[in-house]
PDB file of N, CA, C, O and CB in Angstrom:
ATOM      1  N   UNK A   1      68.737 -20.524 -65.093  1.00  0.00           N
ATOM      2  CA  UNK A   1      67.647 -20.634 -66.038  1.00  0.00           C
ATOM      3  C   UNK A   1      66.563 -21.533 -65.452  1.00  0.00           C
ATOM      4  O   UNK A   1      66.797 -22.474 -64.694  1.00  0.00           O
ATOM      5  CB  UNK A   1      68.147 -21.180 -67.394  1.00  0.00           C
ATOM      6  N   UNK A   2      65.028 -21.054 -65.988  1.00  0.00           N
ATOM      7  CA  UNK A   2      64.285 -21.923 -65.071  1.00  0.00           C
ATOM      8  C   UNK A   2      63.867 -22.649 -66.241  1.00  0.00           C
ATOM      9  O   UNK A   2      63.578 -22.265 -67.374  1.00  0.00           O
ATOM     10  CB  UNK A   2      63.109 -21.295 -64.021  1.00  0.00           C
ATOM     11  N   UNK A   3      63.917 -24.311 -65.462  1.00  0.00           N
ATOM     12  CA  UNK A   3      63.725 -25.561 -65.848  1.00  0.00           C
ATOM     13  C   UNK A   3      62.452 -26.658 -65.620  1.00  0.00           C
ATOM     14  O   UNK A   3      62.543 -27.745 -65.050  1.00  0.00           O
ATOM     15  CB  UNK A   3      64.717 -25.990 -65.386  1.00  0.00           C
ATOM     16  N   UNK A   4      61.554 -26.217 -66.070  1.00  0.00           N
ATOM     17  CA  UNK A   4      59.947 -26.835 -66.223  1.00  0.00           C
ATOM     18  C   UNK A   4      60.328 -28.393 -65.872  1.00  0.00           C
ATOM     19  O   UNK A   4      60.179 -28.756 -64.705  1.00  0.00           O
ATOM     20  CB  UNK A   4      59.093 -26.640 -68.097  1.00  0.00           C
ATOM     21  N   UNK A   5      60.733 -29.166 -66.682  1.00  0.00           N
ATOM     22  CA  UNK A   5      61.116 -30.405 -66.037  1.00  0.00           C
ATOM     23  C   UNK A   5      61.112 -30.641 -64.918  1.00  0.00           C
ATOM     24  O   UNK A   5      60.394 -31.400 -64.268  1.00  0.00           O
ATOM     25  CB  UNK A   5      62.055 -30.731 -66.221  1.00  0.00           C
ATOM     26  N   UNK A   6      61.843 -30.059 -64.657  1.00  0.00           N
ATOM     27  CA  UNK A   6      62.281 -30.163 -62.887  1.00  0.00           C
ATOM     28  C   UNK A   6      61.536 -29.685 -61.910  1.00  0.00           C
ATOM     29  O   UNK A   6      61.450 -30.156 -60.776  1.00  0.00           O
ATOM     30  CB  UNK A   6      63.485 -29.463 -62.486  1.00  0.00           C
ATOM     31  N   UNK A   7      60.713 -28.268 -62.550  1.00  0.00           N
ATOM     32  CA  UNK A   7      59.869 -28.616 -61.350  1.00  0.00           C
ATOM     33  C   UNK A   7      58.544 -29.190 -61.619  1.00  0.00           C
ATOM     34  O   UNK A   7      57.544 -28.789 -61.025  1.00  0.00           O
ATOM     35  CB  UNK A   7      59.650 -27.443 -60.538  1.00  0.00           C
ATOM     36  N   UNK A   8      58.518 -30.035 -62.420  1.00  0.00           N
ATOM     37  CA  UNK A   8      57.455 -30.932 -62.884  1.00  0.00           C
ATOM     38  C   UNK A   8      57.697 -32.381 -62.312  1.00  0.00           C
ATOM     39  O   UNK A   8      56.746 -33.114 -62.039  1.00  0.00           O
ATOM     40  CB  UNK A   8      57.410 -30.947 -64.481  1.00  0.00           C
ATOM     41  N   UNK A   9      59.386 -32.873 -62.096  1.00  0.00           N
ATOM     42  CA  UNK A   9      59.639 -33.505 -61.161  1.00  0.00           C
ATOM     43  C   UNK A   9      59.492 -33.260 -59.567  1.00  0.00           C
ATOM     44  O   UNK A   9      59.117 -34.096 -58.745  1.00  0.00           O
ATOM     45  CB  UNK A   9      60.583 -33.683 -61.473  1.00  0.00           C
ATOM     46  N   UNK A  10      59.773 -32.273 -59.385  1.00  0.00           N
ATOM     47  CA  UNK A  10      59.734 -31.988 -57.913  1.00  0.00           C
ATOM     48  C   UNK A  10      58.680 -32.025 -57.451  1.00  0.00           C
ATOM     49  O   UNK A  10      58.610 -32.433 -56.292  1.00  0.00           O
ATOM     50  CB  UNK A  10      60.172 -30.914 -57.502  1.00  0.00           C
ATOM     51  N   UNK A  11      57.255 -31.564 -58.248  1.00  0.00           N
ATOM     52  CA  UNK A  11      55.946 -31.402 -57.963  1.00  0.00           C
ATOM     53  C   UNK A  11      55.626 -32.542 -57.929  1.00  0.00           C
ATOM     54  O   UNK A  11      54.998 -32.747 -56.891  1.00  0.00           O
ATOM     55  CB  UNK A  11      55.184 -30.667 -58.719  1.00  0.00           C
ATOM     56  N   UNK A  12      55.775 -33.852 -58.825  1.00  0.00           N
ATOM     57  CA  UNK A  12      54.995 -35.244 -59.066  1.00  0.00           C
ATOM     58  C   UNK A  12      55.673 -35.616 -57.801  1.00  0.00           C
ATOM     59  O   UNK A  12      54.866 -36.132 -57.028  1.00  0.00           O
ATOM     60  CB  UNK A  12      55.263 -36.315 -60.607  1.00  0.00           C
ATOM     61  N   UNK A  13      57.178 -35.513 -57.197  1.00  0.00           N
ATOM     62  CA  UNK A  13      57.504 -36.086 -55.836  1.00  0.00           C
ATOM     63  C   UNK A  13      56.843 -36.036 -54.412  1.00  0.00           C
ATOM     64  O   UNK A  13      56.653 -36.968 -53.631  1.00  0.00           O
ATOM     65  CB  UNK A  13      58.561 -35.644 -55.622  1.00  0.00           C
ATOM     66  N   UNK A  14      56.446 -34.281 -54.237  1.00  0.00           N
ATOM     67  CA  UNK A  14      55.776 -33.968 -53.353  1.00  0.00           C
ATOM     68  C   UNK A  14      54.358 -34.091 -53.295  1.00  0.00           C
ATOM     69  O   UNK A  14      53.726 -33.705 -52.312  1.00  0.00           O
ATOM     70  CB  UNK A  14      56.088 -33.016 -53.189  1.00  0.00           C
ATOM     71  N   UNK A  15      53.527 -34.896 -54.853  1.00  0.00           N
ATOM     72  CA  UNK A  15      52.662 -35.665 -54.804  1.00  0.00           C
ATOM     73  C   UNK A  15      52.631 -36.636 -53.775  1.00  0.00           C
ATOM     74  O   UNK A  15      52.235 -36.606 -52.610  1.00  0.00           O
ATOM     75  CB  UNK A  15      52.621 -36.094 -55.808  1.00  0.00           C
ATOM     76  N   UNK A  16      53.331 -37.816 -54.747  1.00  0.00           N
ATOM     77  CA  UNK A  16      53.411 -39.087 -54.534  1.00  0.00           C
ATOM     78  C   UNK A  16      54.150 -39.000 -52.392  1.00  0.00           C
ATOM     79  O   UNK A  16      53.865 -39.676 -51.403  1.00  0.00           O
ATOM     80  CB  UNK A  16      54.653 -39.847 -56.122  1.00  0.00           C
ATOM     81  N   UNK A  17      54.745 -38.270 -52.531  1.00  0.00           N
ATOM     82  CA  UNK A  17      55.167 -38.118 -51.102  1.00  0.00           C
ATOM     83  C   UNK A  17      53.960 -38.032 -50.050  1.00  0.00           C
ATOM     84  O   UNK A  17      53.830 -38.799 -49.096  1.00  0.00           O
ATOM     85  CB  UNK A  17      56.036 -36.813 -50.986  1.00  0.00           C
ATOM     86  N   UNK A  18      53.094 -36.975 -50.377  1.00  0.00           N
ATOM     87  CA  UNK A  18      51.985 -36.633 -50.147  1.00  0.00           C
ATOM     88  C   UNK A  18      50.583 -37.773 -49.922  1.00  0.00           C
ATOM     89  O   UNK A  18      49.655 -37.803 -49.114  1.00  0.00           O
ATOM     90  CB  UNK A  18      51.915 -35.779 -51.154  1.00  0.00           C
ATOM     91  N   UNK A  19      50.926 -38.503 -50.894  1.00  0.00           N
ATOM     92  CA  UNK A  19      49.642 -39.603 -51.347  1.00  0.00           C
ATOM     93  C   UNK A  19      50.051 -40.725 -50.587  1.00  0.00           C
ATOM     94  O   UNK A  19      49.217 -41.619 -50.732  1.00  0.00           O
ATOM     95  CB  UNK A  19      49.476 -40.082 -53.117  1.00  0.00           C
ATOM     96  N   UNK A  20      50.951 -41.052 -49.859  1.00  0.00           N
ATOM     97  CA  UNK A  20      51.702 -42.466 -49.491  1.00  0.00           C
ATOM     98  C   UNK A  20      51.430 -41.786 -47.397  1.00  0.00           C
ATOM     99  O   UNK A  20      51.379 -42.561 -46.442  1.00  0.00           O
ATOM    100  CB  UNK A  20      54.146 -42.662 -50.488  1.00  0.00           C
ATOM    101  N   UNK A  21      51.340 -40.587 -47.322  1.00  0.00           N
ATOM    102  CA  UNK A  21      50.398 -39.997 -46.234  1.00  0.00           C
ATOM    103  C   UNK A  21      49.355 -39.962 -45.197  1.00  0.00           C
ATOM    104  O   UNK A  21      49.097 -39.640 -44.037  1.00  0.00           O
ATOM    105  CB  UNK A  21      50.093 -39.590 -46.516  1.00  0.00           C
ATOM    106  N   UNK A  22      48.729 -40.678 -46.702  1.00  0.00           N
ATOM    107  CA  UNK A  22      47.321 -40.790 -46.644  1.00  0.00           C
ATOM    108  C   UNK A  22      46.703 -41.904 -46.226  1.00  0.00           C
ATOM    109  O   UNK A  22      47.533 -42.797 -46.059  1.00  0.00           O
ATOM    110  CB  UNK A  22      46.845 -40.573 -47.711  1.00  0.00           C
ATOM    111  N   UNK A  23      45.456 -42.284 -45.952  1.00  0.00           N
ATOM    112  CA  UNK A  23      44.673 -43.678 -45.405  1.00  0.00           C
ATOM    113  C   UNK A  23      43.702 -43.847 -46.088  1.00  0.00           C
ATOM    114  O   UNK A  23      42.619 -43.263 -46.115  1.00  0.00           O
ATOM    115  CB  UNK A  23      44.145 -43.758 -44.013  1.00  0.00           C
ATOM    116  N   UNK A  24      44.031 -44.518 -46.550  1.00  0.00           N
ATOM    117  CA  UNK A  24      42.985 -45.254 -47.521  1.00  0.00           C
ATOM    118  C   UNK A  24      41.704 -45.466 -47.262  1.00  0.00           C
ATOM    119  O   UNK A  24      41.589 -45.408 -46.037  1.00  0.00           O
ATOM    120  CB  UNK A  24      43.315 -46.441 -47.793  1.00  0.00           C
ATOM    121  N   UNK A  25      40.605 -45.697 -47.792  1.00  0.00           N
ATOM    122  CA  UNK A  25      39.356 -47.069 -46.861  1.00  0.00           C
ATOM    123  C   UNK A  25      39.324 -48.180 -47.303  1.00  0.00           C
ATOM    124  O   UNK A  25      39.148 -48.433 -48.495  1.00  0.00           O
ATOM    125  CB  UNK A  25      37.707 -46.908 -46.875  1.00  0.00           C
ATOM    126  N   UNK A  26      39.477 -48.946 -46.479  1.00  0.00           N
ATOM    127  CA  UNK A  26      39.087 -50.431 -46.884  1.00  0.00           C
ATOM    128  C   UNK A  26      37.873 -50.238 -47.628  1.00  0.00           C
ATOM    129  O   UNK A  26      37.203 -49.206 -47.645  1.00  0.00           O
ATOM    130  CB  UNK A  26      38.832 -51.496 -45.618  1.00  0.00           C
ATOM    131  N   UNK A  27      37.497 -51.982 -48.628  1.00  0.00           N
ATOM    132  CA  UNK A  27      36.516 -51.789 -49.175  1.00  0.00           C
ATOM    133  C   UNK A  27      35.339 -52.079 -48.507  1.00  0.00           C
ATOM    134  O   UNK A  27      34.374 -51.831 -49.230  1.00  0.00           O
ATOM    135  CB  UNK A  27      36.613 -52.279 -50.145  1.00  0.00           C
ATOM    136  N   UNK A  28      34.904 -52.678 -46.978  1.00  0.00           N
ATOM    137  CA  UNK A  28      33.811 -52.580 -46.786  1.00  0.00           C
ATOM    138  C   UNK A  28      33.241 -50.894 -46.844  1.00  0.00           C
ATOM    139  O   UNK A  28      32.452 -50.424 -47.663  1.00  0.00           O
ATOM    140  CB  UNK A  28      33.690 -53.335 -45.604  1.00  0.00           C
ATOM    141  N   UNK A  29      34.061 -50.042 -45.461  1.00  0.00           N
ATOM    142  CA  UNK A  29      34.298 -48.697 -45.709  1.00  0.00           C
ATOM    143  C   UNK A  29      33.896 -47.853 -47.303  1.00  0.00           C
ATOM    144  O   UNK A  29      32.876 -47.208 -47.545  1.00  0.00           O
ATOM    145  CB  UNK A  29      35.778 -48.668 -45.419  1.00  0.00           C
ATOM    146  N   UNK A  30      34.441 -47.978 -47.731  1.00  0.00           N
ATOM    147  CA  UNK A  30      33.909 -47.790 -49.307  1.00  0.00           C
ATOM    148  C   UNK A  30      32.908 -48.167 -49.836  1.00  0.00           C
ATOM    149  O   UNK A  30      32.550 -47.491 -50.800  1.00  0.00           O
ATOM    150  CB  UNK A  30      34.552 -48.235 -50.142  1.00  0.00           C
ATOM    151  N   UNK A  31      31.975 -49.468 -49.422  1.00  0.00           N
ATOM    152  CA  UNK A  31      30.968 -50.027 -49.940  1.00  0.00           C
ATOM    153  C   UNK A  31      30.243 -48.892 -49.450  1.00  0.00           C
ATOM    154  O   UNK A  31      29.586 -48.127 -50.156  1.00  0.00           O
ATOM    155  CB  UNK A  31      30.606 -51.464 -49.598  1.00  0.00           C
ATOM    156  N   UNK A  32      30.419 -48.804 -47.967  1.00  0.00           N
ATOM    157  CA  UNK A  32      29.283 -47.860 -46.910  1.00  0.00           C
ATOM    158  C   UNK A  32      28.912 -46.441 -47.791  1.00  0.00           C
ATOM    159  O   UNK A  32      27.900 -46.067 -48.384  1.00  0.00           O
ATOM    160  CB  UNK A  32      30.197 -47.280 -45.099  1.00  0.00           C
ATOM    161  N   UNK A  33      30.280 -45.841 -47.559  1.00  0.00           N
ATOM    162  CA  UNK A  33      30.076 -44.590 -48.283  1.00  0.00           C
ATOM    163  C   UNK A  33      29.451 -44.803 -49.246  1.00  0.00           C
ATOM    164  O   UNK A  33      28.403 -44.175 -49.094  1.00  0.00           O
ATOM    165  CB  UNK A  33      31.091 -43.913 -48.654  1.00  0.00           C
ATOM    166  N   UNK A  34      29.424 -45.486 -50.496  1.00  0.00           N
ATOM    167  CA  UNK A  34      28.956 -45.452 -51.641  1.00  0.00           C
ATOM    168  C   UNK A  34      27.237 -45.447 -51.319  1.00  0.00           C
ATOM    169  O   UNK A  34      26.395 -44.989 -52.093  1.00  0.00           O
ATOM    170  CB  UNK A  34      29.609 -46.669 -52.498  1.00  0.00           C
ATOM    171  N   UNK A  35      27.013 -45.952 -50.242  1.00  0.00           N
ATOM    172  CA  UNK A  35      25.606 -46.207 -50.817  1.00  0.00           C
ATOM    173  C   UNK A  35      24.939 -44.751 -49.835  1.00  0.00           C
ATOM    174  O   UNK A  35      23.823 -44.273 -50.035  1.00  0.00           O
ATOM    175  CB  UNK A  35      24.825 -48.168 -50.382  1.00  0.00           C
ATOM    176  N   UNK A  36      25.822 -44.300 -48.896  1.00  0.00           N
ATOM    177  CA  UNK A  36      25.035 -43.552 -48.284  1.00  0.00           C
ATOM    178  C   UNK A  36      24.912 -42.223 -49.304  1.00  0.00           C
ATOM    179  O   UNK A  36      23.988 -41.419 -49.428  1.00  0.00           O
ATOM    180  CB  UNK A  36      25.574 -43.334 -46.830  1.00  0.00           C
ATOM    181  N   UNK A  37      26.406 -42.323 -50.088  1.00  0.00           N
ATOM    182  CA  UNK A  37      25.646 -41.361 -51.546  1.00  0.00           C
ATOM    183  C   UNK A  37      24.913 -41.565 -52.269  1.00  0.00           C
ATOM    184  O   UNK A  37      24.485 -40.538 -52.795  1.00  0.00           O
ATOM    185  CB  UNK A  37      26.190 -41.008 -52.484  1.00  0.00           C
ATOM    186  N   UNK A  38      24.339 -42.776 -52.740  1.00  0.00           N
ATOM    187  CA  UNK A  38      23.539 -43.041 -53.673  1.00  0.00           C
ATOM    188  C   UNK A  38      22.185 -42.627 -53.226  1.00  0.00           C
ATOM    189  O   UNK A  38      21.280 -41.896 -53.629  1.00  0.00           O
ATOM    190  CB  UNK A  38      23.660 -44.361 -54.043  1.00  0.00           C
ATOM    191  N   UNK A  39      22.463 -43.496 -52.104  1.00  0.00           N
ATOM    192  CA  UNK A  39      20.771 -43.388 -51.116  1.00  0.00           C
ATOM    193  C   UNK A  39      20.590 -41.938 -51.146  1.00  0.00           C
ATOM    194  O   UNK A  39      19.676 -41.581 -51.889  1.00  0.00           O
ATOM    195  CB  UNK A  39      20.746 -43.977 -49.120  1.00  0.00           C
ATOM    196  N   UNK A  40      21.293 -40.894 -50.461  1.00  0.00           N
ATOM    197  CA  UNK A  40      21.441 -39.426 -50.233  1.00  0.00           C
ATOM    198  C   UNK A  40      20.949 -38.601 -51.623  1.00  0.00           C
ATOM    199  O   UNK A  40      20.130 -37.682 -51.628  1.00  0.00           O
ATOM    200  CB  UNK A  40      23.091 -39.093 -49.844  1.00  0.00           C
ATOM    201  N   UNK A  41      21.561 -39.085 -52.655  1.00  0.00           N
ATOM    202  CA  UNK A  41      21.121 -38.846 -54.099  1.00  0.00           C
ATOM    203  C   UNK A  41      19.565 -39.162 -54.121  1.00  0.00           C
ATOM    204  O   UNK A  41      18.721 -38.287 -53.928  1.00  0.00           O
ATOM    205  CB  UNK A  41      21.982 -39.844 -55.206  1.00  0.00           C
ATOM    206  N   UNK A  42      19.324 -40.229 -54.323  1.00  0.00           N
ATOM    207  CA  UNK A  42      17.874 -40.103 -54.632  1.00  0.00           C
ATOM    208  C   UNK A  42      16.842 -39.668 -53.525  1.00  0.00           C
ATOM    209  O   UNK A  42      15.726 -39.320 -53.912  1.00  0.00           O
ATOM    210  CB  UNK A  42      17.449 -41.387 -55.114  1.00  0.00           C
ATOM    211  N   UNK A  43      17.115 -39.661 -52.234  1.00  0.00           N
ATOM    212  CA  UNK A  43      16.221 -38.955 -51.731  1.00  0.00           C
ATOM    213  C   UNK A  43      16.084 -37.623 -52.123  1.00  0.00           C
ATOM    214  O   UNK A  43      14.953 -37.206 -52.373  1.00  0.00           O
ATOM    215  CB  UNK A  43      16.339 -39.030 -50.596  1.00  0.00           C
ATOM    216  N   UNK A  44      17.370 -36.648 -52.246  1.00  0.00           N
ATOM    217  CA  UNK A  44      17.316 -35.312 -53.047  1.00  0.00           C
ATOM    218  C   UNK A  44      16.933 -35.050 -54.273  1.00  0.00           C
ATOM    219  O   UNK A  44      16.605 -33.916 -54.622  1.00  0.00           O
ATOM    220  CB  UNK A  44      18.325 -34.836 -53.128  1.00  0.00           C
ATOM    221  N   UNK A  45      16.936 -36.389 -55.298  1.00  0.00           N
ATOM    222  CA  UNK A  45      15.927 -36.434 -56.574  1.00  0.00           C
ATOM    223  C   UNK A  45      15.092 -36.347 -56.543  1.00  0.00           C
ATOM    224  O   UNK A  45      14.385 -35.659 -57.279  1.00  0.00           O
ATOM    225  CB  UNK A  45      15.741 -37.147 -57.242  1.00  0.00           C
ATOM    226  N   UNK A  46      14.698 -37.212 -55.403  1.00  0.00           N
ATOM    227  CA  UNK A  46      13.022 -37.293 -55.238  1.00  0.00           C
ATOM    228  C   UNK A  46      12.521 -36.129 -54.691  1.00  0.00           C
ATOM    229  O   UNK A  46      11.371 -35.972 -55.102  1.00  0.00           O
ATOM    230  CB  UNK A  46      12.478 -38.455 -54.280  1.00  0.00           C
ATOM    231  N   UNK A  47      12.870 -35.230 -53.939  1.00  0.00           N
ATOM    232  CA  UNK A  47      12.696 -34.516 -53.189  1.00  0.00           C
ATOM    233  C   UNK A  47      12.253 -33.055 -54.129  1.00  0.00           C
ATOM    234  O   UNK A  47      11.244 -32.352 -54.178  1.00  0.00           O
ATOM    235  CB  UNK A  47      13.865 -34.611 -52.292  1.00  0.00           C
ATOM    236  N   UNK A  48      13.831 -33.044 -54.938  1.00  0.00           N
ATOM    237  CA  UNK A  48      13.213 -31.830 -56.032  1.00  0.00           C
ATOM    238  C   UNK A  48      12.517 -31.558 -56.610  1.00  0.00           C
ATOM    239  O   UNK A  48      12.065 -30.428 -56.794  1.00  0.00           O
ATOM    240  CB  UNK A  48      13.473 -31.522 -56.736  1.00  0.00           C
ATOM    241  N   UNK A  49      11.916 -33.627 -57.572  1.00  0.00           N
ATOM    242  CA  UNK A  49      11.134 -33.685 -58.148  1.00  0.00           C
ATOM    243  C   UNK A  49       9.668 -33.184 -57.773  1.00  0.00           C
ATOM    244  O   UNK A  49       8.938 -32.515 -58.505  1.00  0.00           O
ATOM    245  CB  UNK A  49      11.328 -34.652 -58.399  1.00  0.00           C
ATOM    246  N   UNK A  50       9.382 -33.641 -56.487  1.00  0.00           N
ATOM    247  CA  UNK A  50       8.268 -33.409 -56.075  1.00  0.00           C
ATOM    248  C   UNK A  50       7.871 -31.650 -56.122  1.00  0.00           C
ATOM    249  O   UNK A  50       6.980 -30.971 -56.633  1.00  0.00           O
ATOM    250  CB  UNK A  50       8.280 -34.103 -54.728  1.00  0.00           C
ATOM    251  N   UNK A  51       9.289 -31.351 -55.135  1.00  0.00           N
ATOM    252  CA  UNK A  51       8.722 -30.143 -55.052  1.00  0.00           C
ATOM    253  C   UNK A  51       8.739 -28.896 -56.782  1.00  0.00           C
ATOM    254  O   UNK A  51       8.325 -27.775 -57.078  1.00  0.00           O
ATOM    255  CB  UNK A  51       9.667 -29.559 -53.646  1.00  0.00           C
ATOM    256  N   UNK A  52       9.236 -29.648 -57.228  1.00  0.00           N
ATOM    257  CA  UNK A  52       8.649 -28.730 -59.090  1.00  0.00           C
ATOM    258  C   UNK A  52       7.346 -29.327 -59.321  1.00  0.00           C
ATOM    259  O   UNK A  52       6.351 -28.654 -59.592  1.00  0.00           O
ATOM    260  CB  UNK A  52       9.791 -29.221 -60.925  1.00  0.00           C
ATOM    261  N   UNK A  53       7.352 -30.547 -59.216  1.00  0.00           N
ATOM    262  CA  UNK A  53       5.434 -30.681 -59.579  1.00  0.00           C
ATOM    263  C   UNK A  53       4.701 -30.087 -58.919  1.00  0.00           C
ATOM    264  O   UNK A  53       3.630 -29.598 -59.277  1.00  0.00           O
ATOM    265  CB  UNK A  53       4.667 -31.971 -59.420  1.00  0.00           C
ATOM    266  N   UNK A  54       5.240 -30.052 -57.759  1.00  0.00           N
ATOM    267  CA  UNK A  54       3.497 -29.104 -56.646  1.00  0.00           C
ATOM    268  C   UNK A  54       3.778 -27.734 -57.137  1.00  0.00           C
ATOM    269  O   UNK A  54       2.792 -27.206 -57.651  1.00  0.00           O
ATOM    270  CB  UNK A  54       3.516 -28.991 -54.203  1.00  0.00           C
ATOM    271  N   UNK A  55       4.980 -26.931 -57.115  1.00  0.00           N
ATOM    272  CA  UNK A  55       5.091 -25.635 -57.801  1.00  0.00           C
ATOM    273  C   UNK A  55       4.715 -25.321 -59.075  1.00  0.00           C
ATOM    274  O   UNK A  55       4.187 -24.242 -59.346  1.00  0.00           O
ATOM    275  CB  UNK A  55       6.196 -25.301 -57.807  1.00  0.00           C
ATOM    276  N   UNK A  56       4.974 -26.293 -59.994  1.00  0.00           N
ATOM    277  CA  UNK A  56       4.237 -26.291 -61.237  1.00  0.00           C
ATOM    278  C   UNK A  56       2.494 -26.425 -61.223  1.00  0.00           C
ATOM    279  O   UNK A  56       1.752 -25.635 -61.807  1.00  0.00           O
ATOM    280  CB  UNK A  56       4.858 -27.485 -62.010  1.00  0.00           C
ATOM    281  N   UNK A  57       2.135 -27.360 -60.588  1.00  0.00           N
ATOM    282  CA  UNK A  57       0.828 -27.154 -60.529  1.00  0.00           C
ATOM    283  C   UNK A  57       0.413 -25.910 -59.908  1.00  0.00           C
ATOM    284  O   UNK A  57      -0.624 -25.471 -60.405  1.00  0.00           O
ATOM    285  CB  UNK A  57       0.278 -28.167 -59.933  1.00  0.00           C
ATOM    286  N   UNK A  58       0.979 -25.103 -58.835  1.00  0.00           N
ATOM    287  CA  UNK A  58       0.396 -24.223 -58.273  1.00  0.00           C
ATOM    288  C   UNK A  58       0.537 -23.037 -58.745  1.00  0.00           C
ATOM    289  O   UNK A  58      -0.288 -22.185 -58.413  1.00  0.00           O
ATOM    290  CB  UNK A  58       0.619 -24.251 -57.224  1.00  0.00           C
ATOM    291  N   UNK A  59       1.679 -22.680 -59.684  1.00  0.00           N
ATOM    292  CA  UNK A  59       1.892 -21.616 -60.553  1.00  0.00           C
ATOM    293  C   UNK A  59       0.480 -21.848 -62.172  1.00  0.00           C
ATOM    294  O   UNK A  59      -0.086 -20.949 -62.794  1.00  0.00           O
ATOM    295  CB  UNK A  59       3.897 -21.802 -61.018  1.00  0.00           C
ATOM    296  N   UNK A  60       0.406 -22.770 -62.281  1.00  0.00           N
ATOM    297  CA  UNK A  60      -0.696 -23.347 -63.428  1.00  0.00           C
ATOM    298  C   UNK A  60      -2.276 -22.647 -62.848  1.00  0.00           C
ATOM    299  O   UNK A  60      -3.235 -22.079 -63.371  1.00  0.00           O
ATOM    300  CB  UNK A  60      -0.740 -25.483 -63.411  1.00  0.00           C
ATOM    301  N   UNK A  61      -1.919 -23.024 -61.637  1.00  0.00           N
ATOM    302  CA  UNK A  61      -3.713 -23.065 -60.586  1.00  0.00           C
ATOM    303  C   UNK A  61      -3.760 -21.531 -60.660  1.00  0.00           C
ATOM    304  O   UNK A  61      -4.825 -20.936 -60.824  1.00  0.00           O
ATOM    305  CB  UNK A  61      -3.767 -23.812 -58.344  1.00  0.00           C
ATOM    306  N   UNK A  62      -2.492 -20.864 -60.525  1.00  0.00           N
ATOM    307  CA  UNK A  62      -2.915 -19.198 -60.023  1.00  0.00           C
ATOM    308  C   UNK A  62      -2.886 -18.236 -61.523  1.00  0.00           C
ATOM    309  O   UNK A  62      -3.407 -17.160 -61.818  1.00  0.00           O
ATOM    310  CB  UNK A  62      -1.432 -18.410 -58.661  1.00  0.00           C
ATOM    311  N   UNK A  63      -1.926 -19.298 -62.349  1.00  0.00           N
ATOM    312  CA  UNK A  63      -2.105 -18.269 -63.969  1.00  0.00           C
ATOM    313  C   UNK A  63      -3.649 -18.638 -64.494  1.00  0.00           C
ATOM    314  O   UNK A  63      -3.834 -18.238 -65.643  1.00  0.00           O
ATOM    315  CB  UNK A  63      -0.710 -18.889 -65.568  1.00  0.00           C
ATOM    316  N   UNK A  64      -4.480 -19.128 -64.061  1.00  0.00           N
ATOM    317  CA  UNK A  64      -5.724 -19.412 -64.950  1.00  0.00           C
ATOM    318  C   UNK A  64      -6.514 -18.728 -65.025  1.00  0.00           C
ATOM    319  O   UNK A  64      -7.484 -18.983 -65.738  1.00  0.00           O
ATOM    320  CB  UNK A  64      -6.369 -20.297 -64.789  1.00  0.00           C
TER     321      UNK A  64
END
């Protein structure tokens, strides 16, 4: 008979087996990353933003 438990145990093992694997980052490492996403983020905010205002104005300029 099949037994959900169990392989709900077996699965959380070959997690945790899995995760203990792995390498961590230190937190300077982690500081880094973080900001090169943040930074990365708003340049692509900024970036979109701009380019919908000039498209918006230029779709405005040619419907008139």
């Amino acid at each position: 008979m099949w037994n959900p438990i169990h392989k709900i145990q077996t699965g959380w093992h070959s997690v945790v087996g899995e995760l203990k694997k792995c390498t961590w980052p230190t937190i300077p490492e982690l500081r880094e990353s973080t900001v090169v996403v943040v930074v990365t983020v708003l340049i692509l905010t900024t970036w979109v933003t701009v380019a919908d205002l000039v498209c918006g104005h230029v779709v405005r300029f040619l419907t008139k």
